[in-house]
C-alpha positions in Angstrom: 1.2 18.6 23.9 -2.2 20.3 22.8 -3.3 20.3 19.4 -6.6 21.7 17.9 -7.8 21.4 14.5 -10.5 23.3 13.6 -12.9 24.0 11.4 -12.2 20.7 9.0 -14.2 18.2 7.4 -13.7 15.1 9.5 -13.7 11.9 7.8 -13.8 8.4 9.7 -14.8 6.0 8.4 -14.8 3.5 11.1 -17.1 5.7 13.1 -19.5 6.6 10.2 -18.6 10.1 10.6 -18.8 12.6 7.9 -19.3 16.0 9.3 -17.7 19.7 10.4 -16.2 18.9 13.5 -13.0 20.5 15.7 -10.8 17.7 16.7 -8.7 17.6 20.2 -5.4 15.9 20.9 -4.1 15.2 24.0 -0.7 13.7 24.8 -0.9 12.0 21.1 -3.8 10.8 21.4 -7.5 11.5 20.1 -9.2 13.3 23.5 -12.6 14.9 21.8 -14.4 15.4 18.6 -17.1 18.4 18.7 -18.3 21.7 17.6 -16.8 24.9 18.5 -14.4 23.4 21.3 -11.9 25.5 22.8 -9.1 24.4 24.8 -7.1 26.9 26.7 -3.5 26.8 25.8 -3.8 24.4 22.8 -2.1 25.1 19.8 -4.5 26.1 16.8 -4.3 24.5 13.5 -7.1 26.2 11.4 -8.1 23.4 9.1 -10.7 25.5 7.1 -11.6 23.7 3.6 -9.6 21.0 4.5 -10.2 17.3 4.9 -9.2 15.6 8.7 -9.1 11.7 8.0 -7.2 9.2 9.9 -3.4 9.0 8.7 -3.0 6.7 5.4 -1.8 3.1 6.3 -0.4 1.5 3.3 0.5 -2.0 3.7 2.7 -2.7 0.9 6.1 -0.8 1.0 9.6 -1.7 -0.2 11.8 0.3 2.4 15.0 -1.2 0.7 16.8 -0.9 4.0 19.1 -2.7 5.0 21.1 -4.2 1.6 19.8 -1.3 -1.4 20.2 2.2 0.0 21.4 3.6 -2.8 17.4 3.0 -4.0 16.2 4.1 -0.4 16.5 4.2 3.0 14.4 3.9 6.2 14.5 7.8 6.8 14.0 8.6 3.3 11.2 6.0 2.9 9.2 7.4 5.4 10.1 10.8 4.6 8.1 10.1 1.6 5.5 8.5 3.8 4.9 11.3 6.0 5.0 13.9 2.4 1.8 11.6 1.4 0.1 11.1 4.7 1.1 7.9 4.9 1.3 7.6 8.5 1.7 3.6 9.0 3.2 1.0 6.8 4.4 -2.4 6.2 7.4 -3.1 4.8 8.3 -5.6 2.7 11.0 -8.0 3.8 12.9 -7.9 0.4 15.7 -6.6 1.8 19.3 -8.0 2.1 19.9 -9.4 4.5 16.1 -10.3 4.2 13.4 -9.9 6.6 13.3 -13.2 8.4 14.1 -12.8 11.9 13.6 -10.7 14.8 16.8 -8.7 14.6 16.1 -7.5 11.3 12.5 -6.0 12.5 14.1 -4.4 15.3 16.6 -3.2 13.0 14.1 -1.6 10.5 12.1 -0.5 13.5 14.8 0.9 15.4 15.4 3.0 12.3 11.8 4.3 11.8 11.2 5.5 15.2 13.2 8.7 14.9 10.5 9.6 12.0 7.4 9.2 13.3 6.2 7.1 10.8 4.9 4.1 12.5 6.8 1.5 10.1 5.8 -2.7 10.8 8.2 -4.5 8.9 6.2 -7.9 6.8 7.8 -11.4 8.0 9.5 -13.3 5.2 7.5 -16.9 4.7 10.5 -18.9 4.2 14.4 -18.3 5.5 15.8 -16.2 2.9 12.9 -15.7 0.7 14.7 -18.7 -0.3 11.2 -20.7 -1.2 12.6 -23.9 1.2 12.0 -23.8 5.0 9.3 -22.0 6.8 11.1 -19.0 8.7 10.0 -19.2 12.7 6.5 -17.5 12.7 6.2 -17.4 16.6 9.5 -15.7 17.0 8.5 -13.1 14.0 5.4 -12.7 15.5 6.5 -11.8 18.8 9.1 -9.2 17.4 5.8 -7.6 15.8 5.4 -8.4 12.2 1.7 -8.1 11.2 1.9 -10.8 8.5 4.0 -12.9 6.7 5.3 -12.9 2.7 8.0 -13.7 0.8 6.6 -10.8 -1.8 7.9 -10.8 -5.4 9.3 -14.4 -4.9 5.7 -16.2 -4.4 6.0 -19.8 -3.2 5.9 -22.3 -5.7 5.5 -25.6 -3.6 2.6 -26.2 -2.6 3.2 -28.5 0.0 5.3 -25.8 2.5 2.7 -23.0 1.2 0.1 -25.7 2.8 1.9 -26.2 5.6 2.7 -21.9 5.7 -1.0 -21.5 6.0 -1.5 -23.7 8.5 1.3 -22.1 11.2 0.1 -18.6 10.1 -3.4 -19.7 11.2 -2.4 -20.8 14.2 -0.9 -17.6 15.0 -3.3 -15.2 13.6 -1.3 -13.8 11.0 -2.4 -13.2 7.6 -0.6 -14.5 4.3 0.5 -11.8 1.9 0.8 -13.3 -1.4 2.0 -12.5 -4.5 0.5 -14.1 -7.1 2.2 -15.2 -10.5 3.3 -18.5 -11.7 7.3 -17.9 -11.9 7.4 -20.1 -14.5 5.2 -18.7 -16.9 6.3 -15.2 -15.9 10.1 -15.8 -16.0 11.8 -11.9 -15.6 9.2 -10.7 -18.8 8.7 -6.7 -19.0 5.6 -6.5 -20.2 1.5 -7.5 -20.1 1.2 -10.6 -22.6 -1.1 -9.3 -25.2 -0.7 -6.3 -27.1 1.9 -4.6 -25.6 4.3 -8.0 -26.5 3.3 -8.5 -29.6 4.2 -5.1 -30.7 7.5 -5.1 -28.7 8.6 -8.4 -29.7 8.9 -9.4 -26.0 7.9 -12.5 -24.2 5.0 -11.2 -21.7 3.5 -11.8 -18.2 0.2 -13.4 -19.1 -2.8 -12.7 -17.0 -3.7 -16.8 -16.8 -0.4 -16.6 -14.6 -1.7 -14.7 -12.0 -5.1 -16.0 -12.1 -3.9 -19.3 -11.6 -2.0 -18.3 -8.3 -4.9 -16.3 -7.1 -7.4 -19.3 -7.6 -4.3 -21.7 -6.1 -4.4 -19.5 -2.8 -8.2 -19.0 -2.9 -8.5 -23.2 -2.5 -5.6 -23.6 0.1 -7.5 -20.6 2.0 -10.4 -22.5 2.0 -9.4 -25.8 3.0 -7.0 -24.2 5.6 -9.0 -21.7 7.4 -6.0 -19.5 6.6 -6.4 -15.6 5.8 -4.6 -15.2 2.7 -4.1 -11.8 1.3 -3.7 -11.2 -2.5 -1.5 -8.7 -3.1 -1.8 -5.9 -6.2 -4.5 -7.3 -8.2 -4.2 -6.9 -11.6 -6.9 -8.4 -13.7 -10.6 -9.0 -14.2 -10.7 -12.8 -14.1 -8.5 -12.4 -10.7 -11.0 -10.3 -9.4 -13.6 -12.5 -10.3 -12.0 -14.9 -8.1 -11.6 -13.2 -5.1 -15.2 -11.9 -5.3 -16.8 -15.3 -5.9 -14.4 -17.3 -2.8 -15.5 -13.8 -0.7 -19.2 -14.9 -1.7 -18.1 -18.5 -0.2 -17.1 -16.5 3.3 -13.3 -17.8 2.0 -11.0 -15.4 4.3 -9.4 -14.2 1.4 -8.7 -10.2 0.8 -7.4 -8.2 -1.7 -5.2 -4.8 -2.7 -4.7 -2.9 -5.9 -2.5 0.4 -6.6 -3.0 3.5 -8.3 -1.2 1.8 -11.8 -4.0 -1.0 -12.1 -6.5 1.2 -11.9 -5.3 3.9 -14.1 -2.9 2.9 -16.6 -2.9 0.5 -19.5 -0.1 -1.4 -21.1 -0.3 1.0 -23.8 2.3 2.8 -21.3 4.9 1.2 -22.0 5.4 2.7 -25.6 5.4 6.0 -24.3 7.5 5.4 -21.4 9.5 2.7 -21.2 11.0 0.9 -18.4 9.3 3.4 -16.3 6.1 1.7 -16.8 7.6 -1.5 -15.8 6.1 -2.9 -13.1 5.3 -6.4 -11.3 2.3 -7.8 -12.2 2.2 -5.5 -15.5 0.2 -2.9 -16.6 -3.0 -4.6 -18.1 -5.9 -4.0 -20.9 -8.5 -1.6 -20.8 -10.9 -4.6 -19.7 -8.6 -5.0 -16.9 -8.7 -1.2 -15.7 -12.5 -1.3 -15.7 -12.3 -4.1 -13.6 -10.3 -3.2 -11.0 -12.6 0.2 -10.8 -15.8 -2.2 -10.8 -14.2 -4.2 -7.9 -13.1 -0.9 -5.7 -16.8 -0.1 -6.5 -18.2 -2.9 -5.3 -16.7 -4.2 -2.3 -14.5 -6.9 -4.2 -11.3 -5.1 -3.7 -10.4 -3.9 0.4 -7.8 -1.6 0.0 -5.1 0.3 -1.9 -1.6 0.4 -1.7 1.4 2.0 -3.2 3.6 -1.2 -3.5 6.2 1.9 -3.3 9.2 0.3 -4.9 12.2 2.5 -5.6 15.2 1.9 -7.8 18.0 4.2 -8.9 18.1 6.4 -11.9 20.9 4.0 -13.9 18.7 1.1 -13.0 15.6 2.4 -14.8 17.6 3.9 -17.8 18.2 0.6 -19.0 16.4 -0.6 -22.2 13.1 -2.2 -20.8 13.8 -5.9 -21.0 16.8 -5.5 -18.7 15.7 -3.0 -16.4 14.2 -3.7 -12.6 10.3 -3.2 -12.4 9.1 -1.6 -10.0 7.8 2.9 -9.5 7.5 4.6 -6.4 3.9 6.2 -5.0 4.3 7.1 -1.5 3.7 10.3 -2.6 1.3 10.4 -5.0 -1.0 8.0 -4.4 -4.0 10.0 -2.1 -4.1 12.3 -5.3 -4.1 9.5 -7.8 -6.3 7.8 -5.8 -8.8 11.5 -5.6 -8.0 12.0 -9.4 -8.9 8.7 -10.4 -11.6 7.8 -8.1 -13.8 10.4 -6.7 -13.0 13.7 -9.2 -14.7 10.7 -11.5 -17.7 10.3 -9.5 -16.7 6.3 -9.3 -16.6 6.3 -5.2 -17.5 8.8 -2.7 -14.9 10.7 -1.0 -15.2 8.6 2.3 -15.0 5.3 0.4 -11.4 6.3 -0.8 -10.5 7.4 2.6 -11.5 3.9 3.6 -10.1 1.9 1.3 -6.3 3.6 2.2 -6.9 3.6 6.2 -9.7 2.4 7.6 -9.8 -1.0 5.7 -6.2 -1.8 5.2 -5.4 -1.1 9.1 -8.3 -4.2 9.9 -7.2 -6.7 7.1 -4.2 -6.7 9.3 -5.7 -6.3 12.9 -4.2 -2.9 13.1 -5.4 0.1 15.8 -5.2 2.4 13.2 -7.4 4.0 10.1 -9.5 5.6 12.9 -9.6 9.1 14.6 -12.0 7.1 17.6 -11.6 8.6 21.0 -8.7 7.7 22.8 -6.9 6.1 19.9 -3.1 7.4 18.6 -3.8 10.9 16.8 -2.7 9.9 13.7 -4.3 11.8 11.0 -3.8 14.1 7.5 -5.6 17.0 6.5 -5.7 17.2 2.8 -7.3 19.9 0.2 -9.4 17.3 -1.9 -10.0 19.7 -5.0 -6.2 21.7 -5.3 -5.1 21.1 -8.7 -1.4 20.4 -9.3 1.1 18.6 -11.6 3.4 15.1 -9.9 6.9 16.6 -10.5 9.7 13.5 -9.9 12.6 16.6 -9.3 10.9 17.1 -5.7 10.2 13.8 -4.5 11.6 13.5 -1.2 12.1 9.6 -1.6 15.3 8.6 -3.2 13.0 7.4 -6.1 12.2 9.3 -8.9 11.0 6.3 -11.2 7.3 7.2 -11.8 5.3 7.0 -15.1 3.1 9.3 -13.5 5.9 12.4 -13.7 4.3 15.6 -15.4 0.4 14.5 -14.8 -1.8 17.2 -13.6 -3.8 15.7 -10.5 -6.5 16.8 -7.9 -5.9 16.7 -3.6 -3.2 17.5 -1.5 -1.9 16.9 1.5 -1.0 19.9 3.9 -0.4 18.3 7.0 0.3 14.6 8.3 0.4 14.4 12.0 1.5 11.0 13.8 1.1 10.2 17.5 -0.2 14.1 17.8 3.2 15.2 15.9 3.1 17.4 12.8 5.9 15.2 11.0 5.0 16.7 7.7 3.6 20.4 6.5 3.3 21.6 2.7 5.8 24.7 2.3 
């Protein structure tokens, strides 16, 4: 198959490009970037006042499949994927059975292929998420996982994350953590702070995931290990990353849309839908998380797309699941919040969801290089429209961001040279 796109605004970071280019794909992959080409035969996809960057890769994505399809499945998952230009992801291995061995990666990949989404399921840490015994890394790592986590059940002995660090050194994987004391968190709704006090809730305090951030930052350091902190939430935990990453401590980071443009104060207006795992911060907290974007502190953004059903999130807040969905929001959140507010150039936030998160992981992807897998979106950066949950394509509809008006849109997401998604 031919495909040319022309007359865009190519954006690649990787390459330091930033120009009006045509781009040429060949058999799925990237043949030739230049001006005014013309390629006999090739289908033409006119690309005028349109952004062509590499395909997102998000590297933090509940799937739910196998165990929880009534939240989502594979197919719908990526579905979503494809609707935000999300054109490579990592699952997370919360699933039921979980994650820890190689037939449940080929099972999860086995049911991605059919979507051209190009889906890497995470390796759980322990058997079971279970917190107990080490999983087998070698035989996870040769069924493909790009890292290892146990996600939203964080290790709490230290001795078997030690000894974690140390086999997924040896391997070359990196260590996804996430980080909050589960006994200080317990299953609490809300940010410690405000939004408890006027709830009359127990809250998640901020200490607990600074702790666990400063925990992994020492272990990373004494290990060699490359431990990745997943969703940042908080200044302090910022702080931390930034001042190990000033050490040369291989320690990374990723925040979501939420951290950096809600507050706690959502909550009171919407309920469970606003709860989510770390919480919804301060102000202070926001700023932050912008500042570190800004600076270098923070390496990528993610979705941590986590779905649930509509009965689940009805519940009052204290009982209901935490968790929203943002596969297909988060480029325009991300453009809203970001560049439309003169915070980061429009080629930093193209970064910061390919370019970056594809090498934190050792990925060949984030990058429309020559001969690499054609796997880009072409996106109006300016079109104004309003999130609407009713035409989500994912299963999910739990999204405090429902009814918000929001700049850049994607038009077309093309993987491996195949247009797997195009606006109506």
């Amino acid at each position: 198959m031919q495909l040319l796109i022309k007359g865009g605004r190519v954006i690649d970071p990787a390459h330091s490009i930033d120009g009006h280019l045509d781009v040429y794909i060949e058999d799925g992959t990237i043949a030739r970037l230049g001006t005014d080409l013309h390629v006999p035969g090739a289908q033409i996809l006119d690309a005028s006042g349109l952004i062509a960057a590499p395909g997102l890769v998000d590297i933090h994505v509940h799937l739910r499949e196998p165990g929880f399809e009534a939240k989502e499945t594979v197919a719908t998952g990526c579905a979503a994927a494809a609707k935000g230009g999300v054109t490579t992801l990592v699952a997370m291995p919360n699933t039921r059975p979980a994650t820890d061995c190689p037939e449940i990666v080929a099972l999860v990949r086995d049911k991605a292929a059919p979507t051209g989404v190009n889906v890497l399921p995470a390796g759980a840490v322990t058997v079971g998420q279970k917190g107990q015994e080490l999983t087998d890394f070698a035989a996870l790592k040769a069924a493909g996982v790009p890292a290892l986590t146990d996600d939203g059940v964080p290790i709490q002995n230290l001795a078997l994350l030690r000894q974690a660090m140390r086999g997924a050194k040896k391997l070359g994987l990196p260590l996804l953590d996430h980080c909050e004391d589960r006994d200080m968190v317990q299953n609490y709704a809300v940010n410690e702070g405000e939004a408890s006090r006027k709830l009359g809730l127990p809250g998640r305090p901020a200490i607990a995931e600074e702790l666990q951030i400063m925990r992994d930052v020492m272990l990373a350091e004494e290990t060699g290990a490359h431990v990745h902190i997943c969703h940042i939430s908080t200044g302090k935990g910022v702080d931390i990353v930034r001042q190990a990453k000033a050490r040369s401590v291989r320690v990374t980071c990723e925040t979501c849309p939420q951290y950096f443009t809600l507050t706690e104060d959502e909550v009171f207006r919407q309920g469970a839908m606003a709860r989510v795992n770390p919480p919804l911060r301060t102000q202070a907290d926001v700023e932050a998380i912008r500042a570190g974007l800004a600076d270098g502190a923070i390496d990528a953004i993610v979705t941590d797309h986590a779905p649930h059903t509509a009965g689940e999130k009805s519940k009052p807040l204290p009982d209901a699941p935490s968790g929203m969905v943002g596969l297909e929001t988060s480029l325009a959140l991300s453009l809203t919040g970001l560049y439309h507010s003169g915070l980061l150039p429009l080629s930093r936030v193209v970064s910061l969801m390919s370019a970056s998160p594809a090498a934190l992981l050792g990925l060949d992807k984030g990058t429309l290089g020559m001969g690499r897998d054609a796997d880009l979106i072409l996106f109006d950066p300016n079109l104004e429209w309003t999130i609407d949950k009713e035409k989500f394509v994912s299963k999910g509809r739990n999204t405090p961001f429902h009814a918000r008006t929001v700049r850049g849109k994607v038009k077309y997401t093309i993987s491996q040279g195949n247009i797997i998604y195009q606006e109506d």
